[in-house]
RODO-2510 file (C-alpha; in nm, 4 decimals, decimal comma):
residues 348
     n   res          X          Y          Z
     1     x    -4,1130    -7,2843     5,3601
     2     x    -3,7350    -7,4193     5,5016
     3     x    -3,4843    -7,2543     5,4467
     4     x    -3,1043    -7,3566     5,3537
     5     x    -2,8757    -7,1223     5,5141
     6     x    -2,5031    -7,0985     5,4135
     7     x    -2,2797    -7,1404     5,7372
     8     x    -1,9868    -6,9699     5,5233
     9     x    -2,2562    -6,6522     5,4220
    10     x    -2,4077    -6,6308     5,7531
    11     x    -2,0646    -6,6040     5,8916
    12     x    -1,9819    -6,3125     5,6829
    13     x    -2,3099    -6,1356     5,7646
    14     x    -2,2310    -6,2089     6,1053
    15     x    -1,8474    -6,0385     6,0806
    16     x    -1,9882    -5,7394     5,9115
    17     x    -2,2347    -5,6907     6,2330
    18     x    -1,9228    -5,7855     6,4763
    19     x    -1,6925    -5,5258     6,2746
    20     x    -1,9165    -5,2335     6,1930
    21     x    -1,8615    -5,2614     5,8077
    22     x    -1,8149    -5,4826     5,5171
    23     x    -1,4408    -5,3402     5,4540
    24     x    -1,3894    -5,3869     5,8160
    25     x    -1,5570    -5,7711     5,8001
    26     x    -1,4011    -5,8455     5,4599
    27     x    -1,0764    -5,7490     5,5800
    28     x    -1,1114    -5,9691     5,8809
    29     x    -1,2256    -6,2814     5,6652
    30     x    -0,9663    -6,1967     5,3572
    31     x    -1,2364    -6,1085     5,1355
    32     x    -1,2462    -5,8205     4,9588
    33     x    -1,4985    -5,5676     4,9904
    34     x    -1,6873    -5,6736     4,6541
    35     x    -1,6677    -5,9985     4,7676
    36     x    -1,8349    -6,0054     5,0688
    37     x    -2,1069    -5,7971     4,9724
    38     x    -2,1562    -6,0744     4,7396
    39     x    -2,1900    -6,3513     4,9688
    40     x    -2,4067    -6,1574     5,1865
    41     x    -2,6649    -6,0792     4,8906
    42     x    -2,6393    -6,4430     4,7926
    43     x    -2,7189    -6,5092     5,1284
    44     x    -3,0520    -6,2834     5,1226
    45     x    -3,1571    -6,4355     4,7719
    46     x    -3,2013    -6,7479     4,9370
    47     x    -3,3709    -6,6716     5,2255
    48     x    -3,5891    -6,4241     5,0143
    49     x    -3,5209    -6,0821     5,1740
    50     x    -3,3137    -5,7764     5,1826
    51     x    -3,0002    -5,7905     5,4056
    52     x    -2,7982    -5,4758     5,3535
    53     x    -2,8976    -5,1198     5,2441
    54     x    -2,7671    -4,8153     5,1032
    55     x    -2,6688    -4,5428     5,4142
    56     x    -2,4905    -4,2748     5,2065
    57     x    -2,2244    -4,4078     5,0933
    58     x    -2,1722    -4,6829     5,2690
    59     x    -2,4191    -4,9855     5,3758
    60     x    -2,5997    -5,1097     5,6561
    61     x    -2,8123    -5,3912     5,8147
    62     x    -3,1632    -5,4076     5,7379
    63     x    -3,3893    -5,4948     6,0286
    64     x    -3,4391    -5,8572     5,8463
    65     x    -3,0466    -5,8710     5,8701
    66     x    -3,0443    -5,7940     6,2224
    67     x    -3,3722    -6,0417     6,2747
    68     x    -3,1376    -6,3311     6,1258
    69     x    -2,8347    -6,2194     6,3275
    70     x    -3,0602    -6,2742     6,6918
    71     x    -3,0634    -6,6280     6,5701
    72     x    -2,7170    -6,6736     6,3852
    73     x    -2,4883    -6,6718     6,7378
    74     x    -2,7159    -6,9309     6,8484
    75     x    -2,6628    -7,1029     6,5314
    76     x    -2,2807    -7,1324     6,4860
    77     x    -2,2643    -7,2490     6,8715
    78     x    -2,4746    -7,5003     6,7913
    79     x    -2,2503    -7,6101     6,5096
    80     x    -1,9589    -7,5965     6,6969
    81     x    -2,1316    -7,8608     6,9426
    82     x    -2,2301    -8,0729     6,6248
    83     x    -1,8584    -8,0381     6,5065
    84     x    -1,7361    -8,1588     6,8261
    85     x    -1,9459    -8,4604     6,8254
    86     x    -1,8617    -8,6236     6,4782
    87     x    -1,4770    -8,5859     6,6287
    88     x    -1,5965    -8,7281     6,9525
    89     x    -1,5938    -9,0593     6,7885
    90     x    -1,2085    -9,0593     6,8001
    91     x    -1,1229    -9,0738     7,1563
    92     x    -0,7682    -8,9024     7,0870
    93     x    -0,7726    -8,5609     7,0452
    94     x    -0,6043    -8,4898     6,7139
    95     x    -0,5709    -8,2331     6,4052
    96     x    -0,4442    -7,8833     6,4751
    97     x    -0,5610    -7,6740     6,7511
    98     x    -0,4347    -7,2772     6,7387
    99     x    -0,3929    -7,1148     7,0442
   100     x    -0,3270    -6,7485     7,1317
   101     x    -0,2420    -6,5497     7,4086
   102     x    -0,0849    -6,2333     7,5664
   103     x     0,3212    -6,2741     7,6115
   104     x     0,2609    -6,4109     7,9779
   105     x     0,0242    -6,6574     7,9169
   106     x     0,2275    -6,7789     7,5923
   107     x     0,5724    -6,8286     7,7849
   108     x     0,4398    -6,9436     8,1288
   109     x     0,0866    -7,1337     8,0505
   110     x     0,0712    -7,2366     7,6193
   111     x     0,4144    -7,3295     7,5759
   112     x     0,4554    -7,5781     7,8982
   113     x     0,0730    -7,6545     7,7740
   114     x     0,1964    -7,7636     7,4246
   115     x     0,5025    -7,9563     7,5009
   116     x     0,2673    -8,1721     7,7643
   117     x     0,0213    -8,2135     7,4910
   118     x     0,2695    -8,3383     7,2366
   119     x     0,4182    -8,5924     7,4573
   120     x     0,0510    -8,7124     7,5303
   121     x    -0,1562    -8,6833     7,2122
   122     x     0,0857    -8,7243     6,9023
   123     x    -0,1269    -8,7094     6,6347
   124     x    -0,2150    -8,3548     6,7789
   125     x    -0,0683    -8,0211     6,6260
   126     x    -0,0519    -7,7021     6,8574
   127     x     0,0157    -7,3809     6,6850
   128     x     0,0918    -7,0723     6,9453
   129     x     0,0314    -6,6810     6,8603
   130     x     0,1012    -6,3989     7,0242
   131     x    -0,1453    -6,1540     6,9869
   132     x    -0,2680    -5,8283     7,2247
   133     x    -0,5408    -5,9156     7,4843
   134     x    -0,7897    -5,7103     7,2882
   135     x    -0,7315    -5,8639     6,9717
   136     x    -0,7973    -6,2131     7,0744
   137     x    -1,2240    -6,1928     7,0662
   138     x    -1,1635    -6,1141     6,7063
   139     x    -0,9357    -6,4544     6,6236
   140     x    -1,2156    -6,6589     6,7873
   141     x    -1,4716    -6,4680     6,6430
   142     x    -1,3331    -6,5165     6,2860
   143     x    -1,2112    -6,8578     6,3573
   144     x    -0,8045    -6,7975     6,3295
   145     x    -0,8099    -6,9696     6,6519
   146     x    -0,9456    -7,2412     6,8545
   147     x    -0,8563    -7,1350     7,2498
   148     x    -0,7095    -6,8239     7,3806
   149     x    -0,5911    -6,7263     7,7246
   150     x    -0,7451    -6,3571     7,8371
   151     x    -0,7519    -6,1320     8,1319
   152     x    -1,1600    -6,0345     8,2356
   153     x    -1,1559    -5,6377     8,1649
   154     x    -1,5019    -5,4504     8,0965
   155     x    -1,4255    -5,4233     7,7767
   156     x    -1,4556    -5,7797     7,7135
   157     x    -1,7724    -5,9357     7,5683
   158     x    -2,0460    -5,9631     7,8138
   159     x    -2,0582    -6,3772     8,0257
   160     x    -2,4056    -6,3955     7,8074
   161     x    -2,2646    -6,3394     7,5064
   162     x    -2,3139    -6,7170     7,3241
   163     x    -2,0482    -6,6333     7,0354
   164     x    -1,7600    -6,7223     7,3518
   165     x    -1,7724    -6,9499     7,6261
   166     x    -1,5277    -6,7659     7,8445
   167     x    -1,4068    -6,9600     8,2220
   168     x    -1,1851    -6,8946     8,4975
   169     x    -0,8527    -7,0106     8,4340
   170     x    -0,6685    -6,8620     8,7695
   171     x    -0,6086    -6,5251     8,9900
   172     x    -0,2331    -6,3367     8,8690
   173     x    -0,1103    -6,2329     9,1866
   174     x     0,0946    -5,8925     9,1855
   175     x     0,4133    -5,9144     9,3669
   176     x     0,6375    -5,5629     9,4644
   177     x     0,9520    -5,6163     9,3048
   178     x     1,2789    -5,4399     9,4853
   179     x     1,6594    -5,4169     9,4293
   180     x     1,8081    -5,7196     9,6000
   181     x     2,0103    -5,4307     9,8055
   182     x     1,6855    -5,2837     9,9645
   183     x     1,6415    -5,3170    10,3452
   184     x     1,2940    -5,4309    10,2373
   185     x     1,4292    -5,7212    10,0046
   186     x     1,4829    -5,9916    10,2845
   187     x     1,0853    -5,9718    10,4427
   188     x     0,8415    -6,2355    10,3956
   189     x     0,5858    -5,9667    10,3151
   190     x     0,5317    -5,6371    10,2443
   191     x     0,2641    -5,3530    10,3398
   192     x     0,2225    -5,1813    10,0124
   193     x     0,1442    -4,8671    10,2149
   194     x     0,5325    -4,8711    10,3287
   195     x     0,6640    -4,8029     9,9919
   196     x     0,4677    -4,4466     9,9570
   197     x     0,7716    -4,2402     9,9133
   198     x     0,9402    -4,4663     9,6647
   199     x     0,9975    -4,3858     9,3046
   200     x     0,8140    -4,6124     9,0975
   201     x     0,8427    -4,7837     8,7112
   202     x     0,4966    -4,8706     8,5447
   203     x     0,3536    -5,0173     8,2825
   204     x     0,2422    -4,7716     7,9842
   205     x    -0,0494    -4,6469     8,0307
   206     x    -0,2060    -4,8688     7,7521
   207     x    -0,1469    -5,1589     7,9599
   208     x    -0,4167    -5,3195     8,1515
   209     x    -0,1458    -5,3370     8,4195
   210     x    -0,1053    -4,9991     8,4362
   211     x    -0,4566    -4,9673     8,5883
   212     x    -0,3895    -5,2034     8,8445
   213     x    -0,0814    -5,0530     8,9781
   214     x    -0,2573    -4,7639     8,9984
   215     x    -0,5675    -4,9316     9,2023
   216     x    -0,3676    -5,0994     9,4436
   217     x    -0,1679    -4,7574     9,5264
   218     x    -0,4441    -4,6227     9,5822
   219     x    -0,6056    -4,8604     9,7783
   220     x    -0,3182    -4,7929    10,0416
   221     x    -0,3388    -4,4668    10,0175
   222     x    -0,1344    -4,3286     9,8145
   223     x    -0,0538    -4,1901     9,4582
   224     x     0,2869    -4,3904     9,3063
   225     x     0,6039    -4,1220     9,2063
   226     x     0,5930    -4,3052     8,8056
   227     x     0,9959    -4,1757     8,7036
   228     x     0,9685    -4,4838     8,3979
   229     x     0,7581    -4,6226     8,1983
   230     x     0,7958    -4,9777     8,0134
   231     x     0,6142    -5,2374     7,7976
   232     x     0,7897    -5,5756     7,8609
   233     x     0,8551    -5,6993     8,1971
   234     x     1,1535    -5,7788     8,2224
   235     x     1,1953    -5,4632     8,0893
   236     x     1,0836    -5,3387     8,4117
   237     x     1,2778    -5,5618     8,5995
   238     x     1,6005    -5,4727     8,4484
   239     x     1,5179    -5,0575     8,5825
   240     x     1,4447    -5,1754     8,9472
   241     x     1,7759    -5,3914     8,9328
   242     x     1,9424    -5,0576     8,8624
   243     x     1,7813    -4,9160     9,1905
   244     x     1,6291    -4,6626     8,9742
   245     x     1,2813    -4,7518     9,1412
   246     x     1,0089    -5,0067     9,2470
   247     x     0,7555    -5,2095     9,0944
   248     x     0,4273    -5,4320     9,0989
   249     x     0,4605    -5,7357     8,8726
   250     x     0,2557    -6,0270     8,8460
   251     x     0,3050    -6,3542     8,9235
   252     x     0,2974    -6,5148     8,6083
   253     x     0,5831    -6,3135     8,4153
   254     x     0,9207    -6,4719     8,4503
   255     x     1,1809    -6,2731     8,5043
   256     x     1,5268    -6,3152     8,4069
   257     x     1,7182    -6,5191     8,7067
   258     x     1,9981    -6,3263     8,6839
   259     x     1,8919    -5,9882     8,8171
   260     x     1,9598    -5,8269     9,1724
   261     x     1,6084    -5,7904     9,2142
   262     x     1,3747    -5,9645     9,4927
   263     x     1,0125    -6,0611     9,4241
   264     x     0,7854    -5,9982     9,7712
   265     x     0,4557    -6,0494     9,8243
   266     x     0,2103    -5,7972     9,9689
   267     x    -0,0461    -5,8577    10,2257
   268     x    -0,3892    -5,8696    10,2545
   269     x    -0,5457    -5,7476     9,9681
   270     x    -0,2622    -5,7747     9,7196
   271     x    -0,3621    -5,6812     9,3401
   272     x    -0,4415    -5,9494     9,0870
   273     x    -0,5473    -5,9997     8,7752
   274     x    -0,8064    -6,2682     8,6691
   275     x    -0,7081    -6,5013     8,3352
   276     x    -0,9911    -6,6379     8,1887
   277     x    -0,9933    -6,8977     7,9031
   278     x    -1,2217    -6,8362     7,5657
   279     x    -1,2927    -7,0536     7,2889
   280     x    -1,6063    -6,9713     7,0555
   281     x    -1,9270    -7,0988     7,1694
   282     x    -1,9875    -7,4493     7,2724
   283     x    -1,5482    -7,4847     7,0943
   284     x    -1,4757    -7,6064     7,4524
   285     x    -1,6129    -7,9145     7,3883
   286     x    -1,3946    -8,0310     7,1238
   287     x    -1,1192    -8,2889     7,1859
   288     x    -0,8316    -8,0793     7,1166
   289     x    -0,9683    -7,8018     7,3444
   290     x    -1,0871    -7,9558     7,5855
   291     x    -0,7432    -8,1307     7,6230
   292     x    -0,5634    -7,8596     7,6141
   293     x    -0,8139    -7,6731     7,9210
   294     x    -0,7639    -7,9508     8,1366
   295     x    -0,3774    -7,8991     8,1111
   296     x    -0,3741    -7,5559     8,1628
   297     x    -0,6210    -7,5674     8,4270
   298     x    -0,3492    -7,8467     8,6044
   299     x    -0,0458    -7,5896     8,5179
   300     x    -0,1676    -7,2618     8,6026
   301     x    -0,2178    -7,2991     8,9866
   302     x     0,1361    -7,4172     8,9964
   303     x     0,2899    -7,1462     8,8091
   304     x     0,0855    -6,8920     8,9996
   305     x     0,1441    -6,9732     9,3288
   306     x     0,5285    -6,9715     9,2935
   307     x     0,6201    -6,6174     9,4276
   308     x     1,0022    -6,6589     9,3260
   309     x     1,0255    -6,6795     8,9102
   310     x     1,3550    -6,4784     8,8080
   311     x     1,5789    -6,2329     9,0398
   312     x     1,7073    -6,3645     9,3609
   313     x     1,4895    -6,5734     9,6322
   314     x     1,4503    -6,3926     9,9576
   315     x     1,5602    -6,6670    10,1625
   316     x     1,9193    -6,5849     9,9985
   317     x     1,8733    -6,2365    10,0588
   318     x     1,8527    -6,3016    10,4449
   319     x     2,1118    -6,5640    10,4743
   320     x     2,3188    -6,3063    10,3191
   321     x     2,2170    -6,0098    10,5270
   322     x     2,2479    -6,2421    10,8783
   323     x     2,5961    -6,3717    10,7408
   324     x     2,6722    -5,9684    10,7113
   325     x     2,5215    -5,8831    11,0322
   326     x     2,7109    -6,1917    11,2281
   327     x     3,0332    -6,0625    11,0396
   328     x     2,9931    -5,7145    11,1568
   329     x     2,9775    -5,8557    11,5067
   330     x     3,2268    -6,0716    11,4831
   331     x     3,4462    -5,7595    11,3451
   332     x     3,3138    -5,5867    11,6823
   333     x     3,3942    -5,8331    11,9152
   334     x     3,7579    -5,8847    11,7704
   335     x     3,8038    -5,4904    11,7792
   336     x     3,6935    -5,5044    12,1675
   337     x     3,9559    -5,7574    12,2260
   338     x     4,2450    -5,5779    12,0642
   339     x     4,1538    -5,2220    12,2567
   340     x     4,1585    -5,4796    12,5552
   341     x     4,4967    -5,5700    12,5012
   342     x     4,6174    -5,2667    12,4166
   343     x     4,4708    -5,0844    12,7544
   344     x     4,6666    -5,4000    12,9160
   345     x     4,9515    -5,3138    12,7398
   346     x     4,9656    -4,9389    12,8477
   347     x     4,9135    -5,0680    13,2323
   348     x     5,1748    -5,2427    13,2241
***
């Protein structure tokens, strides 16, 4: 017997196994409850089995349910691929692609990203959202959007996992960040080993950043002095330009260009963070995407390898301190020449 299988019922089915529950999945999808319990039955009627069962008072998959649902991740790449080949006929990518990504990657990679794709495909719409790293599986996963831009953690979804096609994008160098004033502003690079009995400012602890800061400290043997504590980066930057402490900052966050701070780069074995692009399974194919992947994999070895975005470049910093250092000796010298001429003076 063949089957007809709802894409719009599987996909609900699919949510409430992603999500836990059907409030959870119906919430996610803007159903309500009643509602998606509905399309789920529907979608058991027509295959001719049993899909959800009573567990006290709540509900749960049935092993059919979780039979179709081996199947059903398979199935929706696959759809994805057929999706991107009926728009494959058009050569220009065009429609609306939505995009999402952490703060960084929306003000240093998407928007740059969408202003190059606008110029080049005009019949193309890119909408940007800023959403946590963590939340950004769950937009894919309930199609809200098309692309987002992630940093690999263990708590993402496993390589294998065929719901998201997940690739390198680039490596987010960490960079110790100093008050312009600091004897250890003007080097070229910095052992992070030498900054040991400096006061530090991290990121909160819920940050992903906060475990690398931690991680590279340790690495060089040492546990940081954490006096602050601060979400936004520039945030951060603002306490180091008050010489209230030090900090690691990646590459990628811009930093106002204002600020008496100096961005240098450690050594060997400097922290980093690896961004990673995700669009749902076999979604990379499609036009728009693949457009925009092929920008931002152009932009984002640019912006990372620039190790001077916001506070003052170092190459000021020394000119400055040699211009001090040759005015001090010039102050000398003309001080040795009017004790000379005074001892004369006395002689005489």
């Amino acid at each position: 017997m063949a089957y007809m299988i709802d894409m719009r019922r599987l996909r609900v089915l699919r949510a409430v196994a992603y999500h836990g529950t059907v409030t959870a999945a119906a919430k996610a999808l803007h159903f309500t409850p009643s509602a998606a319990s509905q399309q789920i039955r529907q979608l058991g009627r027509e295959l001719g089995v049993t899909l959800l069962e009573p567990n006290g008072r709540r509900v749960r998959l049935t092993p059919a349910a979780r039979s179709l649902l081996a199947h059903a991740d398979a199935i929706e790449a696959q759809w994805e691929r057929a999706e991107v080949d009926l728009r494959s006929a058009d050569d220009q990518p065009a429609g609306l692609l939505r995009v999402a990504g952490f703060p960084v990657a929306v003000s240093t990679l998407l928007a740059p990203m969408t202003t190059a794709l606008r110029a080049r495909y005009p019949r193309l719409t890119v909408e940007i959202r800023e959403t946590e790293p963590k939340d950004s599986f769950d937009l894919l996963f309930e199609g809200a959007v098309d692309l987002a831009i992630v940093e690999a953690t263990t708590n993402n979804p496993p390589p294998s996992d065929v719901r998201f096609d997940q690739r390198p994008l680039v490596d987010d160098t960490f960079d110790l960040v100093v008050p312009a004033t600091h004897r250890l502003a003007g080097r070229d690079t910095v052992d992070l080993a030498e900054t040991a009995d400096e006061c530090w400012i991290a990121p909160i602890p819920q940050s992903t950043c906060h475990g690398h800061v931690f991680s590279a400290c340790s690495a060089a043997g040492f546990t940081p002095n954490v006096v602050h504590r601060a979400l936004e980066w520039n945030a951060i930057a603002h306490l180091v330009a008050y010489g209230l402490g030090f900090a690691l900052v990646p590459r990628l966050a811009y930093l106002a260009p204002h600020l008496p701070i100096v961005r240098v780069p450690l050594g060997d074995g400097a922290p980093r963070r690896k961004l990673l692009t995700c669009t749902r399974g076999g979604g990379h194919q499609h036009p728009a995407a693949a457009a925009a992947l092929d920008e931002l994999h152009r932009l984002a070895p640019a912006v990372a390898a620039d190790a001077s975005p916001g506070g003052i470049d170092r190459s000021e910093v020394r000119v400055s301190k040699d211009h001090e250092h040759s005015e001090q000796s010039h102050s000398a010298t003309r001080a040795g020449h009017r004790r000379q001429q005074r001892n004369r003076a006395r002689g005489r």
